[in-house]
N, C-alpha and C positions, 0 to 999 in steps of 0.2 A: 244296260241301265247306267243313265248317266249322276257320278257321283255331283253334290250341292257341294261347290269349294268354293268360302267366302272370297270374295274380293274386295271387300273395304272392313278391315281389322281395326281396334284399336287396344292398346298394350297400355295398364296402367301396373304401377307400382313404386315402391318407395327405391329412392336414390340404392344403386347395389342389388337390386331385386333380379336382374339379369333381361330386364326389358331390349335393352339392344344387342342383346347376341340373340335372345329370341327372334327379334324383329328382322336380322340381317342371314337370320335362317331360315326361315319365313320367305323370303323376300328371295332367295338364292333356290327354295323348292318350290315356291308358287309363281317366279315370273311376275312380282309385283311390286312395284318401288316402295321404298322405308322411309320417314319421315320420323326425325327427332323433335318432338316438340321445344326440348332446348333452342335448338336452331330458325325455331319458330320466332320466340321470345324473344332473341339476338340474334341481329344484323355481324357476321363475324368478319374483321378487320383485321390484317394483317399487323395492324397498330395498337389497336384496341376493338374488342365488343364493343356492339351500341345496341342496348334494349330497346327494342322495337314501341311502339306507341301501343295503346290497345287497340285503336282503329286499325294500323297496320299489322298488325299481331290475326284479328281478326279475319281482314280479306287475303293475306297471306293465306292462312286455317280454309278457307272456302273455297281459295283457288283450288289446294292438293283434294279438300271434300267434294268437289264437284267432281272433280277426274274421275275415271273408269273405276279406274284400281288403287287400293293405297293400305300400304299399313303406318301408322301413325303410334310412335312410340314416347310415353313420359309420365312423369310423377303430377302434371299439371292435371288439374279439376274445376279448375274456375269455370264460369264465365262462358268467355271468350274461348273456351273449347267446348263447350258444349253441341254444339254442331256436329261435331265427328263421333260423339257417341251416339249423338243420334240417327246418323245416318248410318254408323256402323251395321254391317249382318254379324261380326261375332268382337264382343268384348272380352278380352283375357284380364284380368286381376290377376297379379303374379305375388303371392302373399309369403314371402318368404322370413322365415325366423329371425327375428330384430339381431342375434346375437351374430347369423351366417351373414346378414347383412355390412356388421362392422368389420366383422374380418373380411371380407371385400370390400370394403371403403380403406381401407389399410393396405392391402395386397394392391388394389389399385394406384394408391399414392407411389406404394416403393415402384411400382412398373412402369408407370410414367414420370416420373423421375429418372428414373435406369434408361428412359427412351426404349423400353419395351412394350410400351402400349401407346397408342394416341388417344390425343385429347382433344378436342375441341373446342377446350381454355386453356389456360394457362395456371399449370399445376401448382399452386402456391399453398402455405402454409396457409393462410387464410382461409381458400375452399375448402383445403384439407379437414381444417376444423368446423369450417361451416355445415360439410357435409355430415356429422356426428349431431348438429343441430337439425337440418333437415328430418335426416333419418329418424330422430326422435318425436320429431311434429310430424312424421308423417301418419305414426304408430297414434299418436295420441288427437290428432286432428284429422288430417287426410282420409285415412281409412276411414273412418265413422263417416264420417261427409259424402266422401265415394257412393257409400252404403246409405 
């Protein structure tokens, strides 16, 4: 008997929720490429990000949702991702406790700063605190909308 193992995932949850360490374990036991919605959004530059247009942001999104396989990882819900939940076979919501979440928005600052973790931006005091604003719109916005 042959086991049903999804092949096009998508991973949502708030900033700190643990969507990409899910996604890059996932992706390491199923043989299936990861896809960070962030990376969707911005074009990343060795000088600077450039946020991608919606149009671009889009056929980007279609190219990886057309492919075989994919897991597709981020806090985004808009729009312009919509296509990958629907073509999704399994959605994960990763709902994790607002409070686990800050102390992982904090643990992550000090680690990528120490150059212990990577980033895919540029760790500043600004995302630092931005991230404390996400995390709380996502509790009080995001979620309900998801749903």
């Amino acid at each position: 008997m042959q086991r049903n193992i999804p092949r096009k995932i998508h991973i949502i949850g708030s900033v700190a929720s643990g969507k990409t360490t899910l996604a890059k374990e996932l992706s390491t036991k199923l043989g299936v490429p990861y896809y960070e919605l962030d990376n969707v959004a911005w074009e990343r530059n060795p000088g600077a990000d450039r946020r991608r247009t919606d149009l671009e942001k889009r056929n980007y999104l279609n190219t990886i949702v057309r492919s075989e396989s994919w897991i597709i990882e981020g806090v985004h819900n808009e729009e312009w991702v919509s296509g990958s939940f629907q073509h999704a076979d399994l959605i994960i919501f990763l709902d994790i406790n607002y409070s686990t979440r800050t102390y992982r928005i904090i643990k992550r600052y000090i680690f990528q700063k120490a150059g212990m973790e990577h980033a895919n931006y540029q760790p500043t005091l600004k995302i630092f605190l931005k991230m404390f604003k996400w995390n709380k719109q996502f509790e009080e916005r995001g979620k309900p909308n998801f749903f």
